[in-house]
SEDREN-663300 format. One record per residue (C-alpha): residue in three letters; x, y, z; residue number from 1. Coordinates in steps of 0.25 Angstrom, whole numbers, plus 5000, padded with zeros to 4 digits. Layout:
BEGIN
node type:ala, east:X, north:Y, up:Z, seq:NUM
...
***
This chain:
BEGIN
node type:unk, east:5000, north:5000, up:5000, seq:1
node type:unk, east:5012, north:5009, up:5004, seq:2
node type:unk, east:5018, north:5008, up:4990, seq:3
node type:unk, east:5006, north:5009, up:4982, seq:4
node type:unk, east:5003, north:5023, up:4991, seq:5
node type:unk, east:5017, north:5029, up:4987, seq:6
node type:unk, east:5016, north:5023, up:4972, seq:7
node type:unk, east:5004, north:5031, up:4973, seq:8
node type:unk, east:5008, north:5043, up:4980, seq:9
node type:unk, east:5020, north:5043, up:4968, seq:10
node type:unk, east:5010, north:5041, up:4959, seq:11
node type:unk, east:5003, north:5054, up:4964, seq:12
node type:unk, east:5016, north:5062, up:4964, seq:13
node type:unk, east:5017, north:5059, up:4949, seq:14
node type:unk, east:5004, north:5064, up:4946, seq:15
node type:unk, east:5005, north:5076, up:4952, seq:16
node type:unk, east:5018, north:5079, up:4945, seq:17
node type:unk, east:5011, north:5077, up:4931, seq:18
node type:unk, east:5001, north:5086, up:4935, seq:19
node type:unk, east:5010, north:5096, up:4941, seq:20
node type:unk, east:5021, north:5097, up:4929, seq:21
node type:unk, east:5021, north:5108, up:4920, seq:22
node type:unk, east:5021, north:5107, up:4904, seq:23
node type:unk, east:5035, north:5110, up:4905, seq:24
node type:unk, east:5037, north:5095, up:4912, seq:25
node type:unk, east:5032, north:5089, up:4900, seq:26
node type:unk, east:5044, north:5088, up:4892, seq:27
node type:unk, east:5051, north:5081, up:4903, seq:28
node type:unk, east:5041, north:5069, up:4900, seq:29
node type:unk, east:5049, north:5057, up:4895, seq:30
node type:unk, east:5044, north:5046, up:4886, seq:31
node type:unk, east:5048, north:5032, up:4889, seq:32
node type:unk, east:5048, north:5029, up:4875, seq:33
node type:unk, east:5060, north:5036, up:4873, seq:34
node type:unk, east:5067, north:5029, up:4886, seq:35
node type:unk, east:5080, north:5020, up:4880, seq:36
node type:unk, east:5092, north:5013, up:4884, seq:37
node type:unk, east:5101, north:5025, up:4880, seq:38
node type:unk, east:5091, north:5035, up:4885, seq:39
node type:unk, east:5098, north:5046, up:4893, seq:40
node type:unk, east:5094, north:5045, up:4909, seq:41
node type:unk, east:5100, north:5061, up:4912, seq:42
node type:unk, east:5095, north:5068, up:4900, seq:43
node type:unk, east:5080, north:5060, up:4901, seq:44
node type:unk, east:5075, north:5067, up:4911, seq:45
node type:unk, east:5077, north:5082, up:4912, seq:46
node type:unk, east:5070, north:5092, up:4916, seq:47
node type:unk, east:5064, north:5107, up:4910, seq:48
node type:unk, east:5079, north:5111, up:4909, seq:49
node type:unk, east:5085, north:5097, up:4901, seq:50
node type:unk, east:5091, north:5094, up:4914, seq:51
node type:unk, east:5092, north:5078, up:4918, seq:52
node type:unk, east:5083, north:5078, up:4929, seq:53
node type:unk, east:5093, north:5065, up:4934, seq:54
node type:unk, east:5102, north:5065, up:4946, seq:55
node type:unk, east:5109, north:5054, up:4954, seq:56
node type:unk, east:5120, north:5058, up:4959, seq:57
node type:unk, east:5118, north:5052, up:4973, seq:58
node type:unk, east:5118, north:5040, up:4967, seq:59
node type:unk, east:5130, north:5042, up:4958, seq:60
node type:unk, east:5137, north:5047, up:4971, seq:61
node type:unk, east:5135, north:5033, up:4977, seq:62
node type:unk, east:5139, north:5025, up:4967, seq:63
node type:unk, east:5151, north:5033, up:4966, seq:64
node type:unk, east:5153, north:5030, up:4982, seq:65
node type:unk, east:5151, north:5016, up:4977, seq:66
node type:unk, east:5161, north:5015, up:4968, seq:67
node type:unk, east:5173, north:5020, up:4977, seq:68
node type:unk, east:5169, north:5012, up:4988, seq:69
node type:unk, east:5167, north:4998, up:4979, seq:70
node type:unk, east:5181, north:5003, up:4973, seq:71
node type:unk, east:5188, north:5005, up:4986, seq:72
node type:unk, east:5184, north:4990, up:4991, seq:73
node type:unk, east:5190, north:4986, up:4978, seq:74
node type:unk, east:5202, north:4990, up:4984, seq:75
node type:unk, east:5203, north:4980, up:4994, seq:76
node type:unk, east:5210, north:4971, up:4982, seq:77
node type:unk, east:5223, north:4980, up:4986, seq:78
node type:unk, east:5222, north:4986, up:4999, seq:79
node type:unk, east:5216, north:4984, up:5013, seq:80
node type:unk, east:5202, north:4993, up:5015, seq:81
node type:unk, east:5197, north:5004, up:5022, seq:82
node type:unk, east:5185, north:5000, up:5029, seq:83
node type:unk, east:5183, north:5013, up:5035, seq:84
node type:unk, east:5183, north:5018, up:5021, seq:85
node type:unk, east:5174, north:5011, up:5013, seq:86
node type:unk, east:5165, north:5011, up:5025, seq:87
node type:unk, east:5166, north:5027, up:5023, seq:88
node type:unk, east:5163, north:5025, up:5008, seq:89
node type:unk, east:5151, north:5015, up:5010, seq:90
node type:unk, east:5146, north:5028, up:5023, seq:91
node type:unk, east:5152, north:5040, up:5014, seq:92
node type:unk, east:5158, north:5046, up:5027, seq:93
node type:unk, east:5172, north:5050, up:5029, seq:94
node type:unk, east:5175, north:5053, up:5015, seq:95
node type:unk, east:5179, north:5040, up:5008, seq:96
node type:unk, east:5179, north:5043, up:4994, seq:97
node type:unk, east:5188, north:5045, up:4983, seq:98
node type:unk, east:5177, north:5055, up:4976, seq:99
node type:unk, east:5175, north:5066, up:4986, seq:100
node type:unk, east:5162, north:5069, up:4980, seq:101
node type:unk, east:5157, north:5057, up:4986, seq:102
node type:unk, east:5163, north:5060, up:5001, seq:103
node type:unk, east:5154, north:5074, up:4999, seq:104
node type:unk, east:5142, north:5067, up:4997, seq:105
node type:unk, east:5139, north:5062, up:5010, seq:106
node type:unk, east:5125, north:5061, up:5008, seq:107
node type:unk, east:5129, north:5047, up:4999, seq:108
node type:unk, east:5133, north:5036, up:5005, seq:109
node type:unk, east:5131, north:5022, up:5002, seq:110
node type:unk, east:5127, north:5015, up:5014, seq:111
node type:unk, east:5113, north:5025, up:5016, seq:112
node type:unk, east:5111, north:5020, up:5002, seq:113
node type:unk, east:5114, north:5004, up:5005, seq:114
node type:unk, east:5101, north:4994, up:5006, seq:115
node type:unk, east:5093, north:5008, up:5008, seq:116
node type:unk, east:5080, north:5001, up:5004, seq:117
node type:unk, east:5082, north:4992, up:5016, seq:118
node type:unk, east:5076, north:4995, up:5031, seq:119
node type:unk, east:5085, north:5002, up:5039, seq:120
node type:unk, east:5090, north:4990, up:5047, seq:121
node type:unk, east:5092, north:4981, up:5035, seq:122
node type:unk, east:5100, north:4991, up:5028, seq:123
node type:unk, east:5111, north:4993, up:5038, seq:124
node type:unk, east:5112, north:4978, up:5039, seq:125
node type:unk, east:5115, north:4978, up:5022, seq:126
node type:unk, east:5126, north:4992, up:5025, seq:127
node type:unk, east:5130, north:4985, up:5037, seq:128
node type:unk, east:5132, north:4973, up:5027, seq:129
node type:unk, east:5140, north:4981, up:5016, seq:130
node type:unk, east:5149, north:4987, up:5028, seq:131
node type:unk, east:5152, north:4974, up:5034, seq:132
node type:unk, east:5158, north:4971, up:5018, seq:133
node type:unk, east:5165, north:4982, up:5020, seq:134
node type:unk, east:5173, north:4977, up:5031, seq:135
node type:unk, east:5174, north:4963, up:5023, seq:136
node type:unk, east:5180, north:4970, up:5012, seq:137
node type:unk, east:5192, north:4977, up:5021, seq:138
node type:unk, east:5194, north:4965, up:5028, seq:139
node type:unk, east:5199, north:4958, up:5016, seq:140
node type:unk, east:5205, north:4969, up:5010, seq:141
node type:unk, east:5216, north:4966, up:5022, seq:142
node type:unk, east:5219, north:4955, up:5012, seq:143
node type:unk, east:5220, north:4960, up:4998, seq:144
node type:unk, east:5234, north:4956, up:4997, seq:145
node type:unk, east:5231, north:4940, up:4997, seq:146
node type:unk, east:5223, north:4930, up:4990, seq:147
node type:unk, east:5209, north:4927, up:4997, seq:148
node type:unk, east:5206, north:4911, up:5000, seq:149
node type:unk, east:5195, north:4906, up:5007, seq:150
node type:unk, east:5198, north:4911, up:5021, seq:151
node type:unk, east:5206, north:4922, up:5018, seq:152
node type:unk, east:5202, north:4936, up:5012, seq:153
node type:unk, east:5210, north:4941, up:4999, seq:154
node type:unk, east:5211, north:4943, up:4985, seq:155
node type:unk, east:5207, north:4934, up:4975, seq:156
node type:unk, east:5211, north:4936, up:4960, seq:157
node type:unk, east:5219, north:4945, up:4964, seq:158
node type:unk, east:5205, north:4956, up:4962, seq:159
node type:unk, east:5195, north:4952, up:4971, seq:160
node type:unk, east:5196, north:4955, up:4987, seq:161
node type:unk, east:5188, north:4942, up:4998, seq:162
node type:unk, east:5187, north:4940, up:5010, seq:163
node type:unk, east:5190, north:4928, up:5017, seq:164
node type:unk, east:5177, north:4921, up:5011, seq:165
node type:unk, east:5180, north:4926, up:4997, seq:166
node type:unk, east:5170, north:4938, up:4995, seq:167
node type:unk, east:5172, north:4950, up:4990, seq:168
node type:unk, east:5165, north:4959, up:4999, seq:169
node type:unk, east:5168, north:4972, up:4990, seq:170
node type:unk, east:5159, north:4966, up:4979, seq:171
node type:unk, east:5148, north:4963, up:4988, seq:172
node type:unk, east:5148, north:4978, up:4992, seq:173
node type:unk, east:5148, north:4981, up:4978, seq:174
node type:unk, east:5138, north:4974, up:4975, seq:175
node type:unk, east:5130, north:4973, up:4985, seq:176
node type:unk, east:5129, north:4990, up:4987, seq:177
node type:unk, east:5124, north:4988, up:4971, seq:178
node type:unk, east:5113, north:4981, up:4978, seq:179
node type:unk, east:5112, north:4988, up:4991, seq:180
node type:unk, east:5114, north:5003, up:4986, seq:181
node type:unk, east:5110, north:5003, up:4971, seq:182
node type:unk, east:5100, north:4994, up:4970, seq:183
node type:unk, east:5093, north:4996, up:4982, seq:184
node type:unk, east:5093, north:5012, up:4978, seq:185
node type:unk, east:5087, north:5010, up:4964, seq:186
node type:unk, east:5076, north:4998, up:4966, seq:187
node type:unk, east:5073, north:4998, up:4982, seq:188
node type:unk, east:5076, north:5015, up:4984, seq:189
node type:unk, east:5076, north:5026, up:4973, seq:190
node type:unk, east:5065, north:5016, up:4964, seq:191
node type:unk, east:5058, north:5014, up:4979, seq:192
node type:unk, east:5044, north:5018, up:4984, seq:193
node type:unk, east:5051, north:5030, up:4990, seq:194
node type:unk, east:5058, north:5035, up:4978, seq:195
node type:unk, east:5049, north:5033, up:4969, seq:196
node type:unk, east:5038, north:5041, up:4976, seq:197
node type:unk, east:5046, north:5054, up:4976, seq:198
node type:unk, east:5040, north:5067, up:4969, seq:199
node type:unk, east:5038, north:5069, up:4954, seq:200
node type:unk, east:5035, north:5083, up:4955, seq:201
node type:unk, east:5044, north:5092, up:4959, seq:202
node type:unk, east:5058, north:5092, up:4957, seq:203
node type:unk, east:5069, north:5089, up:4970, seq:204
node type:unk, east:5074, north:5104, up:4974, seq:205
node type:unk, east:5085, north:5109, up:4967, seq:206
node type:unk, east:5084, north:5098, up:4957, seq:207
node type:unk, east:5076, north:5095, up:4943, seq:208
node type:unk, east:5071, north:5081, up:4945, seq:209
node type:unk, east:5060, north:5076, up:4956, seq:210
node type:unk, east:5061, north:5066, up:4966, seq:211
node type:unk, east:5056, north:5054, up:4960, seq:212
node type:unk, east:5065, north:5057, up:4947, seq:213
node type:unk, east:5077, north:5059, up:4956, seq:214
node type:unk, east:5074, north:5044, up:4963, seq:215
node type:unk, east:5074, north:5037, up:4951, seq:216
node type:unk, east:5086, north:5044, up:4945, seq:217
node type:unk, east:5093, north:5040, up:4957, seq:218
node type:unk, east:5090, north:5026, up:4956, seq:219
node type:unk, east:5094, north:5026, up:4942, seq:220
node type:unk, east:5108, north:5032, up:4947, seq:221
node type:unk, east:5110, north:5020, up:4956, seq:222
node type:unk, east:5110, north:5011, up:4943, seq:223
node type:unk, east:5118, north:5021, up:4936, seq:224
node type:unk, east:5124, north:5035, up:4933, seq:225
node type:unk, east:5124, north:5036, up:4918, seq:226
node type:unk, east:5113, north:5042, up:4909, seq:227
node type:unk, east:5110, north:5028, up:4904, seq:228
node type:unk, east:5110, north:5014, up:4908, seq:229
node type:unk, east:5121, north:5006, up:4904, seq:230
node type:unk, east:5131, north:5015, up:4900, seq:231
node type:unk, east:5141, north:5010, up:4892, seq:232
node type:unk, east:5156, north:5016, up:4893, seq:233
node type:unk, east:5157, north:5024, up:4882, seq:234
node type:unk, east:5169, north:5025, up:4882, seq:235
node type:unk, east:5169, north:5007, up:4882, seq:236
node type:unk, east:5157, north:5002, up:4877, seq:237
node type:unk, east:5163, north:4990, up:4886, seq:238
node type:unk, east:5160, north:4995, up:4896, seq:239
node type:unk, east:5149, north:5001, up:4906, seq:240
node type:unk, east:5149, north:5014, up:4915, seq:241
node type:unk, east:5138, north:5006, up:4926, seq:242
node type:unk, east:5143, north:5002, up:4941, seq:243
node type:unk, east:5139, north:4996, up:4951, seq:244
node type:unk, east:5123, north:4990, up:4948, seq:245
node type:unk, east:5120, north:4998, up:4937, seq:246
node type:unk, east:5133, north:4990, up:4931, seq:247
node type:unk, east:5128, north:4976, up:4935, seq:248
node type:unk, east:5113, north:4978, up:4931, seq:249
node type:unk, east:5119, north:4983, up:4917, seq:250
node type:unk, east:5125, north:4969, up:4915, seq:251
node type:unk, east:5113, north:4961, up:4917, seq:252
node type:unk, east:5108, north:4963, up:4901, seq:253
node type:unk, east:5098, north:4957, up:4895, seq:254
node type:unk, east:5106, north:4945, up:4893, seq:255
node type:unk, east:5103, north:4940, up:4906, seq:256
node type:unk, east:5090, north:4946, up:4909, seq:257
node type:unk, east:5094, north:4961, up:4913, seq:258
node type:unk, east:5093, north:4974, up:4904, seq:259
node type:unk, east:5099, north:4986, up:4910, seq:260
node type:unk, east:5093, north:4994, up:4897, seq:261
node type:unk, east:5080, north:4991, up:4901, seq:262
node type:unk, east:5084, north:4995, up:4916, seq:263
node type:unk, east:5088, north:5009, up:4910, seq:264
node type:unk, east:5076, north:5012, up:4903, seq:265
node type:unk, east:5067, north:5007, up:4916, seq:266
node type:unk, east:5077, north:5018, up:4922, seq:267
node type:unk, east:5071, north:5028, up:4912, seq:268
node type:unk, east:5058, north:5025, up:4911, seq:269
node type:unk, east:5055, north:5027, up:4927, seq:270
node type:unk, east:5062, north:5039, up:4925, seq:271
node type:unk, east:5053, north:5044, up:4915, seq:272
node type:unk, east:5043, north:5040, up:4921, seq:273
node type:unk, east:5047, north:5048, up:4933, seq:274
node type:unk, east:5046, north:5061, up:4923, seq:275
node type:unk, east:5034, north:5054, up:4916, seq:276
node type:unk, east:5026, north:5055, up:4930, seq:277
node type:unk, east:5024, north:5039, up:4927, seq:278
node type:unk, east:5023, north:5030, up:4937, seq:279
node type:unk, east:5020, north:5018, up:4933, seq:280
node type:unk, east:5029, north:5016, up:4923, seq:281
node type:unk, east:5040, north:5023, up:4934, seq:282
node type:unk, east:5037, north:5011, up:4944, seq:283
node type:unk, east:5038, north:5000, up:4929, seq:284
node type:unk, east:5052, north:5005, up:4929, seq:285
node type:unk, east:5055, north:5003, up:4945, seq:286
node type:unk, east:5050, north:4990, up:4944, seq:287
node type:unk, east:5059, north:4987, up:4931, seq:288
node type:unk, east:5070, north:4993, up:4938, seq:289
node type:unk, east:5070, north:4986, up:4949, seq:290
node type:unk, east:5067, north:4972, up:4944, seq:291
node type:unk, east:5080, north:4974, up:4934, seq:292
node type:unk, east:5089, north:4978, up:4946, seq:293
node type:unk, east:5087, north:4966, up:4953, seq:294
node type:unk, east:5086, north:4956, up:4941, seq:295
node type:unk, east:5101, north:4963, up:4938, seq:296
node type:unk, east:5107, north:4961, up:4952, seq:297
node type:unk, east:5100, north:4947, up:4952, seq:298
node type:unk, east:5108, north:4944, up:4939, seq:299
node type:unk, east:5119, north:4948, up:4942, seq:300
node type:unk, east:5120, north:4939, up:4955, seq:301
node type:unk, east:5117, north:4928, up:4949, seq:302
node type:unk, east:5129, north:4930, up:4938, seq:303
node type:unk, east:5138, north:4932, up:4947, seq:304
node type:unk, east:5135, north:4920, up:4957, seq:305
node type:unk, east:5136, north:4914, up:4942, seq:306
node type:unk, east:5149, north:4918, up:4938, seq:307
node type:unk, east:5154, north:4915, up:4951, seq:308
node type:unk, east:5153, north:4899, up:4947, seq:309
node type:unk, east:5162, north:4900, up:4934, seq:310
node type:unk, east:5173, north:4910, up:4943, seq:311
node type:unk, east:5186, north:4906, up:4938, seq:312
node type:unk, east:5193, north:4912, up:4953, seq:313
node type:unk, east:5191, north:4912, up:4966, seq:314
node type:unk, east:5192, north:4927, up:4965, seq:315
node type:unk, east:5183, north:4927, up:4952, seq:316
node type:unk, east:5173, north:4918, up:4960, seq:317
node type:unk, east:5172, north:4927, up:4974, seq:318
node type:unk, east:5171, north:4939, up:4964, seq:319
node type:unk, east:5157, north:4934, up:4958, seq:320
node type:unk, east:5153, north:4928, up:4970, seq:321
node type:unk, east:5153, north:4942, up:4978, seq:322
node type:unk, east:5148, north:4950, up:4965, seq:323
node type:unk, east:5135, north:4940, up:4966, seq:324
node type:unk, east:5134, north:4941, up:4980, seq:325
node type:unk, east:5135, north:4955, up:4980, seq:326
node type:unk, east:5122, north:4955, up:4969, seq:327
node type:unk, east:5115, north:4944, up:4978, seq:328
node type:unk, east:5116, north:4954, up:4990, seq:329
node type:unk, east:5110, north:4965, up:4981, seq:330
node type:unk, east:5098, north:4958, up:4977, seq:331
node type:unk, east:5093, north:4961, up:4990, seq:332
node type:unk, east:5091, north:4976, up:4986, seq:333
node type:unk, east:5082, north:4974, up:4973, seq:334
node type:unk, east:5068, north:4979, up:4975, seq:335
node type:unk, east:5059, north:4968, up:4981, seq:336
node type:unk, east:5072, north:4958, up:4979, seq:337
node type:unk, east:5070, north:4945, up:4975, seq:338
node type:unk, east:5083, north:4941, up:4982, seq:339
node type:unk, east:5080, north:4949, up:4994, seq:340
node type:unk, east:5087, north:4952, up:5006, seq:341
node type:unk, east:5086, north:4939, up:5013, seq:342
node type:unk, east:5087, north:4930, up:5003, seq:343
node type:unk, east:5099, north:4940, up:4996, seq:344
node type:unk, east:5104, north:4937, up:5010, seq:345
node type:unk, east:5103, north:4923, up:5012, seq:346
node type:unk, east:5109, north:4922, up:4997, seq:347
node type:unk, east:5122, north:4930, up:5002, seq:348
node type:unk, east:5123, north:4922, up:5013, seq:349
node type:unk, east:5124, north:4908, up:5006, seq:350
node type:unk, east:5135, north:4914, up:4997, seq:351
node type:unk, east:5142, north:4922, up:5007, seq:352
node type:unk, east:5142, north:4913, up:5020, seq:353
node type:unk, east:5148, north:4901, up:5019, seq:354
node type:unk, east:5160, north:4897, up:5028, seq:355
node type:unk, east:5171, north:4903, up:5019, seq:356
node type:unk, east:5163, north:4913, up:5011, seq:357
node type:unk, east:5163, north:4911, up:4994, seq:358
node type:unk, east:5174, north:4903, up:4996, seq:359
node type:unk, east:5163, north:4892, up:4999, seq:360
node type:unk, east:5155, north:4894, up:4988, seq:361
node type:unk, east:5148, north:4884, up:4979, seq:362
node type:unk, east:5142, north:4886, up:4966, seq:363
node type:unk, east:5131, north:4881, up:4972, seq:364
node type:unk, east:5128, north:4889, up:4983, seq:365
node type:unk, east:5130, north:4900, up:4972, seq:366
node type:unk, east:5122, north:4894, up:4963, seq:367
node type:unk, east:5110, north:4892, up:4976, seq:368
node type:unk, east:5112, north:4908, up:4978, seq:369
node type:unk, east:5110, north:4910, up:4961, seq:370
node type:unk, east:5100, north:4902, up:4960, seq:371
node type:unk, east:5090, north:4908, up:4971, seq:372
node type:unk, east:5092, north:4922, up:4967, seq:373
node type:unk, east:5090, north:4917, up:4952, seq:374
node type:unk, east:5075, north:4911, up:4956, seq:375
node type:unk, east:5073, north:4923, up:4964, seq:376
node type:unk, east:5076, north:4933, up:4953, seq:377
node type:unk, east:5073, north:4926, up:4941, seq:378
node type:unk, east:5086, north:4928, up:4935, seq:379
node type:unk, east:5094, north:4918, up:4927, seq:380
node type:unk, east:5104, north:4910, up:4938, seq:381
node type:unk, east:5114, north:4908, up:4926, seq:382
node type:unk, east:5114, north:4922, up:4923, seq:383
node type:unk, east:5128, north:4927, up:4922, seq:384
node type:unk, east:5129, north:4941, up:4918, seq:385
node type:unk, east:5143, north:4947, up:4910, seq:386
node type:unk, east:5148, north:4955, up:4921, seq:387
***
């Protein structure tokens, strides 16, 4: 009853901003028949003057945050951590950052933005988590100089950085924030009741664009911060300009299920239909949104707990097995997940806690993880995905 109040309350908002607009508005109407794949997000939707009426900068500013702290954990491949540090960075207190923009902005942080969906108590448990694989990561950093073996934490393939019980903690933070920030921002907060109920009639002070607009604007900017979605390198068509979940969900083509394009466009439409006062279709683009987001992630699980089997290295091997968990863990974060907490949980907790870790792990007991998130989600348990 709740929902459909405030759908409805939205609803009413909308109304009254078509009634309100002046004839001067009416050019700023946009067709969906003109949305494409190489449809420019910015210039789309502008306002009176011809100025984009798109802004995410909070969200490019944590990312950014994002960056320097998944590459400072990198770093443990060659030298001992600062916890204190990257503690700093995950808080944004005491200056931790390489980009003084980012130690100015202390408004962002990280943490206030990690499994924000959740109640209170169950998000501190989740930040709590993250910090607690902060502490991992330093621990076997101490050891960066020597080859890890079951028992002992170290370097493997001379790249990748374990603790005793072979995991790769930095990638489940990595991953793992792609669920718990990202994610959970665009499907669970920005594309949620809330947001999504924000005035549609006047502008925010000081700015050209209103509420609701902005919301989804920031969602968009969580996926990514280029004007169309995926962007080739143009400087080598090889390559991509994505990070973090907006990279991964790029790789999930049609091939296997996925269609980043059509992700784009659902991006467009809602925001048209934002500027078009149109609900309905608005909320048709939520639910696409959100059900691609999750299909993604649950792909790209499943691939890795894949390509963990045909590893030709130990270090190859505990690299695949913490990129899949870290997705396993994020599937938690979809909106109304199919893998939910507990069972994300309990699937974490057969992969993770045997006596000594990966290092005890069968294909089978990969295979008993793949296959239940394969049912659950409907996505192929042989997928593997090029990435």
């Amino acid at each position: 009853m709740r929902k459909q109040l405030l759908l409805s309350a939205g609803a009413l908002a909308l109304l009254f901003a078509s009634c309100k607009k002046d004839n001067k508005n009416d050019d700023l109407k946009v067709p969906y028949s003109g949305l494409t794949t190489t449809t420019n997000y910015f210039t789309t939707f502008k306002d009176n003057a011809g100025t984009t009426t798109v802004n995410f900068d909070g969200q490019t500013t944590r990312i950014k945050m994002l960056t320097e702290l998944d590459g400072y954990l990198k770093k443990g491949t060659t030298m001992t951590l600062d916890l204190t540090k990257i503690e700093n960075m995950f808080r944004n207190t005491n200056a931790p950052f390489a980009d003084a923009a980012l130690n100015t902005a202390t408004d962002k942080t990280i943490i206030s933005k990690t499994a924000q969906s959740f109640t209170t108590a169950n998000a501190e448990i989740e930040r709590q988590r993250f910090l607690g694989y902060f502490a991992k990561i330093k621990t076997a950093s101490e050891n960066f100089s020597q080859t890890a073996v079951s028992g002992t934490a170290g370097l493997l393939d001379s790249k990748y950085l374990v603790d005793a019980k072979g995991i790769e903690y930095a990638q489940l933070v990595q991953k793992g924030l792609m669920g718990a920030m990202l994610l959970d921002q665009i499907s669970n907060i920005y594309l949620g009741e809330e947001k999504m109920n924000a005035d549609n009639i006047a502008t925010v002070d000081g700015k050209n664009y209103t509420a609701l607009a902005h919301h989804w604007d920031e969602a968009y900017g969580y996926l990514t911060a280029n004007e169309f979605y995926p962007k080739q390198n143009p400087a080598d068509p090889t390559k991509w300009l994505e990070v973090f979940l907006g990279s991964y969900v790029r790789q999930v083509g049609t091939s296997v299920g996925g269609d980043p394009s059509a992700l784009y466009l659902s991006f467009l439409k809602g925001r048209a239909a934002i500027v078009n006062n149109d609900l309905t279709t608005r909320n048709q683009q939520i639910a696409s949104i959100r059900t691609a987001m999750e299909k993604a992630i649950a792909t790209i699980a499943i691939s890795y707990l894949n390509k963990t089997k045909t590893a030709t290295s130990d270090g190859a091997r505990m690299h695949s097995l913490a990129e899949g968990v870290g997705f396993v863990y994020s599937l938690r974060y979809a909106y109304n997940a199919k893998v939910n907490a507990a069972k994300s949980q309990e699937l974490l907790d057969n992969l993770m806690n045997k006596p000594n870790g990966f290092w005890d792990l069968t294909n089978a007991d990969i295979d008993a993880v793949r296959d239940q998130i394969a049912t659950l989600t409907g996505v192929d348990k042989n997928v593997v995905v090029n990435h």
